[in-house]
py3Dmol code that shows the C-alpha trace and the ligand (Angstrom):
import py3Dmol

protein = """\
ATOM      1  CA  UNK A   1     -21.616  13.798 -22.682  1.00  0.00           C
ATOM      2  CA  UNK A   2     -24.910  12.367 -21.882  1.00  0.00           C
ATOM      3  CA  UNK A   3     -25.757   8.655 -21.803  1.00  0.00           C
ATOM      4  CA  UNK A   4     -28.680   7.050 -23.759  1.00  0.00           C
ATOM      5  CA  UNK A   5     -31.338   5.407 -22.190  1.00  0.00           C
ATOM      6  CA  UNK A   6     -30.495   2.780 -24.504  1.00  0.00           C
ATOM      7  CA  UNK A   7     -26.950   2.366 -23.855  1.00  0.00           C
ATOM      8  CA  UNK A   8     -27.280   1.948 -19.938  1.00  0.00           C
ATOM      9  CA  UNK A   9     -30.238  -0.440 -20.869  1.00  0.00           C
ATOM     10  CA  UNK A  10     -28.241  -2.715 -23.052  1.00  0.00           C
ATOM     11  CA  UNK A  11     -25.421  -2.549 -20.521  1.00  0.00           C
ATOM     12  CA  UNK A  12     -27.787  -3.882 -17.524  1.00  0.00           C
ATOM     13  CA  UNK A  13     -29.234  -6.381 -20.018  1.00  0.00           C
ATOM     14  CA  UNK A  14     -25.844  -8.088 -20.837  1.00  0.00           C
ATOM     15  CA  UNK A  15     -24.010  -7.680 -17.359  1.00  0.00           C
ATOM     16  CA  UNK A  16     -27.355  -9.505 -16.200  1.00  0.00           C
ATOM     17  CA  UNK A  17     -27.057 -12.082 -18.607  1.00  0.00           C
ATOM     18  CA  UNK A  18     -23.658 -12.988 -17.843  1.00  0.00           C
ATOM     19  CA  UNK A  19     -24.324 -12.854 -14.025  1.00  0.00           C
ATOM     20  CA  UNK A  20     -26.747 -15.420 -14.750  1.00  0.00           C
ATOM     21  CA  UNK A  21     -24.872 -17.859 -16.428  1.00  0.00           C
ATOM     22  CA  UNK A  22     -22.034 -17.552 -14.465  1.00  0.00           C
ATOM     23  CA  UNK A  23     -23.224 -17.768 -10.633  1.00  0.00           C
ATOM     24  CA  UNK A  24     -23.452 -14.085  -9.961  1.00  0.00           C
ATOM     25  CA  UNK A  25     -26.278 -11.807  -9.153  1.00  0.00           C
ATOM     26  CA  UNK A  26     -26.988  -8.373  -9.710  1.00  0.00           C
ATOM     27  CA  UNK A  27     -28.155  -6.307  -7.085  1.00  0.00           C
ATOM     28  CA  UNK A  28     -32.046  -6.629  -7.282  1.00  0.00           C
ATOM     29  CA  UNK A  29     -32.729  -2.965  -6.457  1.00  0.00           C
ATOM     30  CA  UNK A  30     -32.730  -1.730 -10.131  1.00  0.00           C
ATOM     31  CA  UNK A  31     -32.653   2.091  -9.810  1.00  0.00           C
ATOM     32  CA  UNK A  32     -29.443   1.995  -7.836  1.00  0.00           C
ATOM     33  CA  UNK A  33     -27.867  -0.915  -9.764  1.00  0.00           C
ATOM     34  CA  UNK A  34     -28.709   1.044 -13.353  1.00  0.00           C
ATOM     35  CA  UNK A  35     -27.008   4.386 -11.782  1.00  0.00           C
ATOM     36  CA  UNK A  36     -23.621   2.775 -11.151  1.00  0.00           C
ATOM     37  CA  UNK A  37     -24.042   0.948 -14.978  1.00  0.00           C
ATOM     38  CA  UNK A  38     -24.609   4.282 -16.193  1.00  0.00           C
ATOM     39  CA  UNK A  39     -21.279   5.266 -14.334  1.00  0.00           C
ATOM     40  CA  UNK A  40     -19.563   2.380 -16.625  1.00  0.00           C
ATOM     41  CA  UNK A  41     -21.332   3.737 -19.514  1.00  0.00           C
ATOM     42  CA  UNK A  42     -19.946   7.340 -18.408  1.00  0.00           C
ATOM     43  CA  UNK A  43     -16.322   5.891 -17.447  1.00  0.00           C
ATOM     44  CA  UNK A  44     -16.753   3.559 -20.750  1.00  0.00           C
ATOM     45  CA  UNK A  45     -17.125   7.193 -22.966  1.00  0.00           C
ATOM     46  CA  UNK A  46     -14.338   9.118 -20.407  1.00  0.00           C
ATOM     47  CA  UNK A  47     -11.731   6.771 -20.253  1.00  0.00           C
ATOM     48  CA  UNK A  48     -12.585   4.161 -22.672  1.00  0.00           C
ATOM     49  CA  UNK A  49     -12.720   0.986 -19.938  1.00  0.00           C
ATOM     50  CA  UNK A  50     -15.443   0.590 -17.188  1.00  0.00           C
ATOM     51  CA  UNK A  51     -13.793   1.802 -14.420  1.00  0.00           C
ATOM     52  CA  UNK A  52     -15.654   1.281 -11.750  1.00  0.00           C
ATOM     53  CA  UNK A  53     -18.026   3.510 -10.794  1.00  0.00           C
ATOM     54  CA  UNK A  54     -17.620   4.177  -7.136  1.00  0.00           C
ATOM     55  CA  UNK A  55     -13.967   4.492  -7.155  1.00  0.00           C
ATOM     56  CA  UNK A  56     -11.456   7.485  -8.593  1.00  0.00           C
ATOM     57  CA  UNK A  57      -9.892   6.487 -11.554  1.00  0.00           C
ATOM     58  CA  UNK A  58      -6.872   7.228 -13.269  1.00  0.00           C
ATOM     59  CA  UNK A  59      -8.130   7.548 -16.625  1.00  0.00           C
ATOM     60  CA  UNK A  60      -5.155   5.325 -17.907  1.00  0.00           C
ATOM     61  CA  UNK A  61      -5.870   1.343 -18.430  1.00  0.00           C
ATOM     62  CA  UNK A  62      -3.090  -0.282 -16.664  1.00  0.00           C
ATOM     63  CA  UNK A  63      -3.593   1.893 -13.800  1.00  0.00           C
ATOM     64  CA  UNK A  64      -7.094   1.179 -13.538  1.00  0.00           C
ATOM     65  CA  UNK A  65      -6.998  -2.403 -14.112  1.00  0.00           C
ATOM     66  CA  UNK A  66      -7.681  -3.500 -10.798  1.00  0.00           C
ATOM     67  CA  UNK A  67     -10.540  -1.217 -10.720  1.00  0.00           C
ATOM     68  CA  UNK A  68     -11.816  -1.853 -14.382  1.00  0.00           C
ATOM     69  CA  UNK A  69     -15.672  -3.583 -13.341  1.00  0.00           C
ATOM     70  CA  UNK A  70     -15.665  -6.400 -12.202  1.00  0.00           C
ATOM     71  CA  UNK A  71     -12.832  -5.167 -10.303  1.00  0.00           C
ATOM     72  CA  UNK A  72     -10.425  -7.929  -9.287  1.00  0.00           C
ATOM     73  CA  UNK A  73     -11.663  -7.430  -5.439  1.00  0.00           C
ATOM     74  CA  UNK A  74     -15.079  -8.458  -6.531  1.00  0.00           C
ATOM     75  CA  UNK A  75     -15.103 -12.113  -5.957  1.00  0.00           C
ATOM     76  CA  UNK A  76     -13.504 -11.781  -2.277  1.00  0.00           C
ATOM     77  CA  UNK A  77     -15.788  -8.750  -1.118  1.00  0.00           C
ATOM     78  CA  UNK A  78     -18.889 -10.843  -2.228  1.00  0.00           C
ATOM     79  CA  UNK A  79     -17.478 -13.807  -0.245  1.00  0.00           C
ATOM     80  CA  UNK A  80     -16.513 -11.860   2.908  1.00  0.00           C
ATOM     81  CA  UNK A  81     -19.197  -9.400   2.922  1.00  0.00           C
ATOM     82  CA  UNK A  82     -21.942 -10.125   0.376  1.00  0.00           C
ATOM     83  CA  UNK A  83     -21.769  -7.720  -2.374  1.00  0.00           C
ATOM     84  CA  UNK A  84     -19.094  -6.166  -3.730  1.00  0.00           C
ATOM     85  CA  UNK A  85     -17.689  -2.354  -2.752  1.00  0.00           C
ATOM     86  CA  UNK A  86     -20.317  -0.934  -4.904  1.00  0.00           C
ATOM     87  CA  UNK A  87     -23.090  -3.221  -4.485  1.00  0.00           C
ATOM     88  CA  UNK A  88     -23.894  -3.749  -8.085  1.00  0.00           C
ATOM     89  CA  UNK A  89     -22.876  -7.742  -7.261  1.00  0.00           C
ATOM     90  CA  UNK A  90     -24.422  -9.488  -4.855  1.00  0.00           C
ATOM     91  CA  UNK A  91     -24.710 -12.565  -2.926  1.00  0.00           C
ATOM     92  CA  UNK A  92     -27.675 -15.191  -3.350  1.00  0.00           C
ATOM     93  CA  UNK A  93     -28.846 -14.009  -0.215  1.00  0.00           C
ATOM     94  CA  UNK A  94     -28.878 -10.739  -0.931  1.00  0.00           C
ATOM     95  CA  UNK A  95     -30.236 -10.831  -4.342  1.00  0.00           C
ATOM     96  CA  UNK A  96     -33.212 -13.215  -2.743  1.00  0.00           C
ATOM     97  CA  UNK A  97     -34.060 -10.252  -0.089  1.00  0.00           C
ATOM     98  CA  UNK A  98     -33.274 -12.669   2.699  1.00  0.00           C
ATOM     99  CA  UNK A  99     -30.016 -10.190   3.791  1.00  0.00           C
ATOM    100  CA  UNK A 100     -28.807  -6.432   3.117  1.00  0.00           C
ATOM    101  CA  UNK A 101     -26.173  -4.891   1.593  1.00  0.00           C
ATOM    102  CA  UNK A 102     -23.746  -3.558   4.291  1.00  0.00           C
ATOM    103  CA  UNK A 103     -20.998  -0.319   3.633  1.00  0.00           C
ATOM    104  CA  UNK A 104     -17.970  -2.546   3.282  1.00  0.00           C
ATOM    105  CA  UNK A 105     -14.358  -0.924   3.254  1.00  0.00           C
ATOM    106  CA  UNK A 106     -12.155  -0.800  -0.205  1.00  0.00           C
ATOM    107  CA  UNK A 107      -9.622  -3.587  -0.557  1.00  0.00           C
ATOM    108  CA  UNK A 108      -7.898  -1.972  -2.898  1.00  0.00           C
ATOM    109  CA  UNK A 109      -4.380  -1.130  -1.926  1.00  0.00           C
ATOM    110  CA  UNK A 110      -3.756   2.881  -1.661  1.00  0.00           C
ATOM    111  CA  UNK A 111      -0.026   2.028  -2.301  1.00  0.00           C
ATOM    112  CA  UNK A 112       0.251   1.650  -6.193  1.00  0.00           C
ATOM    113  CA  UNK A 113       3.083  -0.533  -6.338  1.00  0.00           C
ATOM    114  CA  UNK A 114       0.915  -3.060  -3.970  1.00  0.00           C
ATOM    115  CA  UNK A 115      -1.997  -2.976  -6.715  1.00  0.00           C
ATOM    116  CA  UNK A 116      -2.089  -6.638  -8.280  1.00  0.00           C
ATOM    117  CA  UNK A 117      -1.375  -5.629 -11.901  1.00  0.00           C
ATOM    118  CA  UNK A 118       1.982  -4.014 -10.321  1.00  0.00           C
ATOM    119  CA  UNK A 119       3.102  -7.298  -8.365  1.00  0.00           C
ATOM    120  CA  UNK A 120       5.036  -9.779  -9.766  1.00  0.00           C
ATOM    121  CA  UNK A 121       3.805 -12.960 -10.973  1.00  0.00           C
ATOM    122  CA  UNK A 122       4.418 -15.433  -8.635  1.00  0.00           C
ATOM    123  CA  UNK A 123       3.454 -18.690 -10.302  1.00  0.00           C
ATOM    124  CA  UNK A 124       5.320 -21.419  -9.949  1.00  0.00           C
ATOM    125  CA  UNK A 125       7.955 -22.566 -13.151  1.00  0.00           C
ATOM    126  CA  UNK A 126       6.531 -23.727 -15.841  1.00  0.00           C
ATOM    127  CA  UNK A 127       5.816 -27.691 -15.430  1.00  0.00           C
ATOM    128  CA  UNK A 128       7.482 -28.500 -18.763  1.00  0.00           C
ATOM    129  CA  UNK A 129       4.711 -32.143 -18.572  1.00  0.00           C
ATOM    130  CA  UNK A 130       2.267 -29.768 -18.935  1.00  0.00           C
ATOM    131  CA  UNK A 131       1.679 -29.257 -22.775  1.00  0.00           C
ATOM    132  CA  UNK A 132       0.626 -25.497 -22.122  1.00  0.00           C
ATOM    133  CA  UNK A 133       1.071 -22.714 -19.916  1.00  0.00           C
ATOM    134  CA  UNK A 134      -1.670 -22.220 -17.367  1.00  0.00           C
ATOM    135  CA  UNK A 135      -3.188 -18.988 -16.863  1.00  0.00           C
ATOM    136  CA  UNK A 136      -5.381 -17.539 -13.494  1.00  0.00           C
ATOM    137  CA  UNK A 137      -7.820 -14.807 -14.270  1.00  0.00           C
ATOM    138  CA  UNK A 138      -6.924 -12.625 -11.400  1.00  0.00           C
ATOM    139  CA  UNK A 139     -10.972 -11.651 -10.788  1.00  0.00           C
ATOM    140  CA  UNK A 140     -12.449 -14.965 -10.662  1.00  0.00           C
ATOM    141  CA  UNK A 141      -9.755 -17.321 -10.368  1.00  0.00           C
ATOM    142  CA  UNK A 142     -10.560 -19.636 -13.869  1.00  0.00           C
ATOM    143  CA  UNK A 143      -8.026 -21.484 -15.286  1.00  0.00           C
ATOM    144  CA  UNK A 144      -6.911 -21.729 -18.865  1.00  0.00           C
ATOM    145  CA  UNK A 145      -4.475 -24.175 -20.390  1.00  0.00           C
ATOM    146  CA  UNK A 146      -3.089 -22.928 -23.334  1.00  0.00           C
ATOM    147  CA  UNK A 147      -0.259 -20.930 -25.016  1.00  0.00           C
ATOM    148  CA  UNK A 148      -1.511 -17.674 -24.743  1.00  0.00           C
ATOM    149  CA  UNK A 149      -4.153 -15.949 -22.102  1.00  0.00           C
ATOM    150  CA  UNK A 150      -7.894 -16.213 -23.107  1.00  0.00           C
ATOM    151  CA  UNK A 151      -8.749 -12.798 -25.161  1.00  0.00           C
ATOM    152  CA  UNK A 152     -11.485 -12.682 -22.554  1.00  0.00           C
ATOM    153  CA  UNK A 153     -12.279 -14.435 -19.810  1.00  0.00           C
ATOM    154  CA  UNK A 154     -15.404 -16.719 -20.397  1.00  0.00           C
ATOM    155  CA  UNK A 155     -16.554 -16.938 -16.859  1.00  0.00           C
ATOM    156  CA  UNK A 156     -16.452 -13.147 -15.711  1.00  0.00           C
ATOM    157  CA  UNK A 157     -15.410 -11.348 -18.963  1.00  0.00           C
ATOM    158  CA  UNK A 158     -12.146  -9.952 -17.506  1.00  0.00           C
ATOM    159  CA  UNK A 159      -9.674  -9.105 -20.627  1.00  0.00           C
ATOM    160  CA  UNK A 160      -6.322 -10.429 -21.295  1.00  0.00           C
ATOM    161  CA  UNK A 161      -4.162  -7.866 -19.668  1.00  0.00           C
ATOM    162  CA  UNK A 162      -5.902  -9.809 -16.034  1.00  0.00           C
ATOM    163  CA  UNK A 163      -4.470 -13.004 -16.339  1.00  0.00           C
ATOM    164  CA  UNK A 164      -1.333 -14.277 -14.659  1.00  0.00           C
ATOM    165  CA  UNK A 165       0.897 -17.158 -15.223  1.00  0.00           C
ATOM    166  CA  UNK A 166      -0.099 -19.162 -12.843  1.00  0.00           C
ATOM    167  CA  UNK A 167       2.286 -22.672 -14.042  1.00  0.00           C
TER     168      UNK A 167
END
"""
ligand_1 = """\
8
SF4
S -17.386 -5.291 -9.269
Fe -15.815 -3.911 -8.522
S -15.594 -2.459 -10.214
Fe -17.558 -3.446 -10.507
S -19.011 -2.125 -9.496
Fe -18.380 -3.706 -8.032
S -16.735 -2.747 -6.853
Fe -16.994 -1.533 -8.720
"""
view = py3Dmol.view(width=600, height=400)
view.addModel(protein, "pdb")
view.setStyle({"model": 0}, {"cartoon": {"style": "trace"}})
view.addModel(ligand_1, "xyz")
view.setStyle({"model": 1}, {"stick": {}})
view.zoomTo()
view.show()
């Protein structure tokens, strides 16, 4: 299956727009960062979710949640070691030039059951003066009041199936 020049370019041109808006930053050296967005493309036409691109995927959606880009150890790796296990986000610094990208070990868990879309939700009861439910997107942490989940998370794009009850 081959990927058009197209596809991968539409790809980097949205996942850069969203970065953008949203305080992220794409890793500025574009050759590498459109190879591992034409792994999404790839893992988008294999499996039909981008799974990310530097890891082994199952091939099956709720076992590759986690791992479906951004992956939900995204925000943390950027915070504790400036980009993210791939490197296709980035910190400011990093996207300025004024640091590097370092190899960074994977924080995914290798047990399964320890995976977060495996754990149990540990929100507190709901607060029944709260009018809604509140909902945590497990990637970037945004909060949503309201009956159900966001279809997609506005902030990093993260679907449904990654939010957790959170009250
Ligand atoms: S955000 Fe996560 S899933 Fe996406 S490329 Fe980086 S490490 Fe892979």
């Amino acid at each position: 299956m081959t990927n058009t020049k197209e596809e991968v370019e539409a790809l980097f041109n949205k996942l850069d727009a969203d970065a953008r808006k949203n305080g992220y930053f794409l890793n500025p050296d574009t050759p590498f960062t459109m190879e591992l967005i034409e792994g999404l493309v790839e893992n988008e036409k294999r499996f039909g979710h981008q799974a990310c691109p530097c890891r082994l995927a199952d091939g099956v959606k709720e076992e590759d949640l986690d791992i479906i880009c951004p992956c939900d150890y995204r925000d943390a790796d950027i915070e504790n070691f400036g980009a993210c296990y791939c490197a296709l986000y980035v910190s400011k610094d990093i996207a300025e030039g004024k640091a590097q990208a370092e190899p960074l070990p994977d924080r995914r868990p290798t047990k399964r059951d320890e995976r977060p879309q495996f754990q149990e939700q540990t929100g507190g009861a709901p607060d029944s003066k709260l009018s809604h439910p509140v909902w945590r997107c497990r990637v970037c942490g945004y909060l949503a009041a309201r009956d159900e989940p966001p279809g997609v998370c506005p902030i990093c794009k993260a679907t449904k199936e990654r939010f957790d009850r959170f009250m």
